[in-house]
C-alpha positions in Angstrom: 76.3 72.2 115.9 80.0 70.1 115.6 81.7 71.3 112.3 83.6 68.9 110.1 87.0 70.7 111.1 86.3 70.5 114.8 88.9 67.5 115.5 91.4 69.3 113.5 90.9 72.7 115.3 90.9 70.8 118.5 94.3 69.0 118.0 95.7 72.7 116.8 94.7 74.6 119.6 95.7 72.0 121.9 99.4 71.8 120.3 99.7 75.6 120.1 98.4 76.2 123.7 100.2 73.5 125.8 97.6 73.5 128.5 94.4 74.5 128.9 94.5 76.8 131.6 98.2 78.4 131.9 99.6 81.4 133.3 102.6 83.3 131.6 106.0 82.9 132.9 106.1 86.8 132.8 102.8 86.6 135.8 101.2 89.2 133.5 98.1 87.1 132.0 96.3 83.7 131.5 96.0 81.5 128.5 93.3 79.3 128.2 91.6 77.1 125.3 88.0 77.4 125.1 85.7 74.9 123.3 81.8 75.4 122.8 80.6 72.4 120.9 76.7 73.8 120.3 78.1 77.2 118.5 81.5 75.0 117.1 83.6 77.8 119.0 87.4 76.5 119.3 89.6 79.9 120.7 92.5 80.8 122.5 91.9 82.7 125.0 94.3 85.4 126.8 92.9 87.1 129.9 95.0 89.8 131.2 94.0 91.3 134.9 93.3 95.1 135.0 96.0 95.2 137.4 98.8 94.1 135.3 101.5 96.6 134.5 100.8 96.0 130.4 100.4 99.0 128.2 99.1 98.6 124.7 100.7 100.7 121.5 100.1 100.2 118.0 102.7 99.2 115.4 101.6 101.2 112.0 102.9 99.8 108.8 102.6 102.7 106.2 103.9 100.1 102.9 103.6 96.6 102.3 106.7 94.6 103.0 106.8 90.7 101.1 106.5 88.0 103.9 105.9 90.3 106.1 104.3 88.8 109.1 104.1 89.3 113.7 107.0 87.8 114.1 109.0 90.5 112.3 108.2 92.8 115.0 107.6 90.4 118.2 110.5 90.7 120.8 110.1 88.3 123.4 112.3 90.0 126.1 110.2 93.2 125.7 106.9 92.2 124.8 103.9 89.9 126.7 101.6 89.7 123.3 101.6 91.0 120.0 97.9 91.3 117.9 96.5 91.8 114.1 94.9 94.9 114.3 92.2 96.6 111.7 91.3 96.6 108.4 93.2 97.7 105.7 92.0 98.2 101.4 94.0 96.3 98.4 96.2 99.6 98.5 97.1 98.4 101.8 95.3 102.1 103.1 93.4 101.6 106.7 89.6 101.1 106.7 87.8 103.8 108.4 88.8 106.3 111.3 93.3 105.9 111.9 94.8 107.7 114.0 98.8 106.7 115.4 100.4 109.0 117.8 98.2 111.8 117.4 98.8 111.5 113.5 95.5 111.3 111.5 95.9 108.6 108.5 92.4 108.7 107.6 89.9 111.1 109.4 86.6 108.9 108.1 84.5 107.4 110.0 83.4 103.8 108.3 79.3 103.5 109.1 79.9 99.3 108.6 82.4 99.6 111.4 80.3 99.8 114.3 83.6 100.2 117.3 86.9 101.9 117.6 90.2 100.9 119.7 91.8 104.0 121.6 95.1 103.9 123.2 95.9 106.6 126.2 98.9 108.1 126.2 99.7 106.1 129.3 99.3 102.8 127.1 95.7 101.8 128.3 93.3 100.5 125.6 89.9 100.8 125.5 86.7 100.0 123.4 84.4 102.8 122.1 81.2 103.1 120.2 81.2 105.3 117.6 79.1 107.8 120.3 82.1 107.2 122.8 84.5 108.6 120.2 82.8 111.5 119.5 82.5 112.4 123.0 86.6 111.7 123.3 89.6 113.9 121.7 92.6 113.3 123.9 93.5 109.7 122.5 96.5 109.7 120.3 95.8 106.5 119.0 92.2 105.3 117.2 91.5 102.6 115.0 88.2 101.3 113.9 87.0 98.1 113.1 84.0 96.0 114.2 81.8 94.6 114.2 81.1 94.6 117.9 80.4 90.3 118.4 78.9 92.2 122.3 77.0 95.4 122.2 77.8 97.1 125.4 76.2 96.4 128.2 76.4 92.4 127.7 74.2 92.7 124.9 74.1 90.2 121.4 75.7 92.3 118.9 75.1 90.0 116.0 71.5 89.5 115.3 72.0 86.9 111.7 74.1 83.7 110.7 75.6 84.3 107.3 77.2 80.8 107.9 80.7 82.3 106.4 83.9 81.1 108.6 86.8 82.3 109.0 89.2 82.3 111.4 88.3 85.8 114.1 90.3 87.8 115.9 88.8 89.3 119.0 89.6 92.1 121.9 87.4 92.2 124.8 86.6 94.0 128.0 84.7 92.5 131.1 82.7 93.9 133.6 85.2 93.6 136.0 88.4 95.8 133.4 89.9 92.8 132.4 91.2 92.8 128.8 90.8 89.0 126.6 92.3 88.9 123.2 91.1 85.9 121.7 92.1 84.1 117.9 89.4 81.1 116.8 89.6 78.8 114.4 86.9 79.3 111.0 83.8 80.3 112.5 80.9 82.3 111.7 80.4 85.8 113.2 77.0 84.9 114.7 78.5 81.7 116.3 81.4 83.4 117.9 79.2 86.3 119.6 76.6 83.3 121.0 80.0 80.8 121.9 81.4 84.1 123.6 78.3 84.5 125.8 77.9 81.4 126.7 81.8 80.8 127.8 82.9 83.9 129.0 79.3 85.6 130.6 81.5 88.2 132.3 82.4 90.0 129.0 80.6 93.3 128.8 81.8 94.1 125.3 83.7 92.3 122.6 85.0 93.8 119.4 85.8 92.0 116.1 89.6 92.9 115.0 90.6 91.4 111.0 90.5 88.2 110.6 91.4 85.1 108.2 94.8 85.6 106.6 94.9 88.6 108.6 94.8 86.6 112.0 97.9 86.7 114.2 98.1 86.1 117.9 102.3 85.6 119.5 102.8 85.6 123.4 105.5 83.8 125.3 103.0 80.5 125.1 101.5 80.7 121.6 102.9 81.7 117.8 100.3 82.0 115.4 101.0 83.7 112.5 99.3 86.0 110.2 99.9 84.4 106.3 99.5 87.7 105.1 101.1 91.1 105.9 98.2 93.2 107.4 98.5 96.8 108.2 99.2 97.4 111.8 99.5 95.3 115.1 98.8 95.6 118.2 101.7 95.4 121.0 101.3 94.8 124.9 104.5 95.0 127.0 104.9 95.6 130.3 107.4 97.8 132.8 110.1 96.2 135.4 110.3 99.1 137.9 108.3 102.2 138.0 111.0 104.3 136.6 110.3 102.8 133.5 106.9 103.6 133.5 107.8 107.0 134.3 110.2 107.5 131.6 107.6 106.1 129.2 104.9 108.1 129.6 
């Protein structure tokens, strides 16, 4: 199915991306724009190789701040991408399990939330079921969210158009480590998980982040900001020499 906004979505992504298939000047990951006419799936899509020296932390925002938006805390000469992260209430309080830097912000568990994002000590990220994070107590940092648009193991993880769009943000592992963070234009949940499947086959798990007004996605290529302020971020930056990985850790 073609949506009316397709063209407009189309000409956006293309601005926004430059070209379709792109690697950053930092060498650290690829940009592409994916397009799946049938499931009316526009996305950008940025692949970063398990090998890459990028470490993940999260950027908590305890209070709401007016205007507030990624680019308040995007430094190009530090960082290769910057991320919405989870949900958050009208009190601007997280949704379900948060945890930053081994400090619990709320220790419950959300049962409409179906997946969690841990980050090592060491900076690597990493998808769980709610069974992986039972089984796990050494990450310091745990959001949920969800819900998973890929069960793991390749599998559909949404079984029901609602036919509500909005525009998604996604994190994703492949079979083969990789890490994609993609940002869509206003799509249903049940389109993105098939346009996902059918475009990217290698993904082995994908995990819905917030969306809509919520959605923000900055590397060196691409600046799209979030028109609301939204609770935390998620920050990928890399090391120049081992020494600096060292001294991070």
């Amino acid at each position: 199915m073609v949506f009316g906004m397709k063209n407009f979505w189309i000409a956006y992504f293309g601005i926004i991306s430059a070209l379709p298939l792109s690697a950053s000047e930092k060498a650290h990951y690829q940009q592409r724009v994916i397009i799946n006419q049938q499931w009316g799936l526009v996305a950008t899509v940025v692949k970063i190789d398990k090998r890459a020296p990028i470490r993940f932390k999260l950027k908590d925002i305890a209070k709401r701040i007016q205007n507030d938006s990624a680019l308040s805390y995007w430094d190009k000469n530090r960082h290769d991408i910057i991320v919405n992260g989870g949900y958050f209430d009208q009190q601007f309080a997280p949704v379900g399990y948060y945890k930053v830097n081994s400090k619990v912000v709320n220790p419950h568990l959300s049962k409409n939330l179906s997946g969690l994002i841990g980050i090592s000590r060491h900076g690597k990220l990493s998808l769980l079921t709610q069974k992986d994070f039972s089984q796990t107590t050494d990450l310091p940092t745990v959001i949920q969210s969800g819900p998973f648009l890929i069960d793991p193991d390749g599998k559909p993880g949404i079984h029901k158009n609602n036919y509500k769009r909005y525009q998604r943000t996604v994190i994703a592992k492949t079979y083969s480590g990789d890490t994609l963070i993609i940002s869509t234009a206003p799509i249903s949940l049940y389109n993105l998980s098939k346009g996902l499947m059918a475009e990217i086959p290698d993904v082995e798990r994908a995990l819905n982040l917030d969306g809509g007004p919520s959605s923000a996605l900055i590397t060196d290529k691409i600046t799209l900001q979030n028109r609301m302020p939204v609770r935390s971020y998620l920050i990928g930056y890399s090391f120049k020499t081992k020494a600096e990985a060292s001294l991070s850790d």
